[in-house]
N, C-alpha and C positions, 0 to 999 in steps of 0.2 A: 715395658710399661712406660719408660720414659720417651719411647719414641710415639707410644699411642697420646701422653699426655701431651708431647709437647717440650719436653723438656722437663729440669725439677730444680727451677732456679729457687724455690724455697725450702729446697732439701726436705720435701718431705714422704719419697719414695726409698723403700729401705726394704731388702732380704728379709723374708723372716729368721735368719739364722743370725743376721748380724745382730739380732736380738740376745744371744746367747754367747755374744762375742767369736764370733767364725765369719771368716770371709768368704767360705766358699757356696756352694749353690745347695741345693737340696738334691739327694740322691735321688733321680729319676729311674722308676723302676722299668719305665717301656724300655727301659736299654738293658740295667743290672738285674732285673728280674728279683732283685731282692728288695721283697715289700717293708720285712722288718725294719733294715733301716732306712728306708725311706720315712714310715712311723715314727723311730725315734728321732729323727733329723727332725720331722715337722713337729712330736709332743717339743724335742729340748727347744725348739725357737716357740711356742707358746710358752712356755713355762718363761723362758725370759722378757717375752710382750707381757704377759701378766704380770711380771715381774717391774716393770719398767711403767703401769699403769699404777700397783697400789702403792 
């Protein structure tokens, strides 16, 4: 993303997961085959973007 943008000299590109305080990526199922947690990786990074909105 940051290379298609340009850069993010105003920091405002960010993992959904750093949302939920985790640094790492979101489980991609075309490799681990496992949808579940890919699911919960991406509900717990919404629940803390909502979380960080209200």
């Amino acid at each position: 993303m940051e290379r298609i943008a340009g850069g993010d000299p105003e920091n405002k590109i960010h993992k959904l997961l750093e949302f939920a305080g985790k640094t790492r990526d979101i489980a991609d199922p075309w490799y681990t085959g496992n949808f579940d947690a890919t699911y919960e990786d991406v509900m717990e990074g919404c629940r803390g973007l909502l979380s960080s909105l209200v």
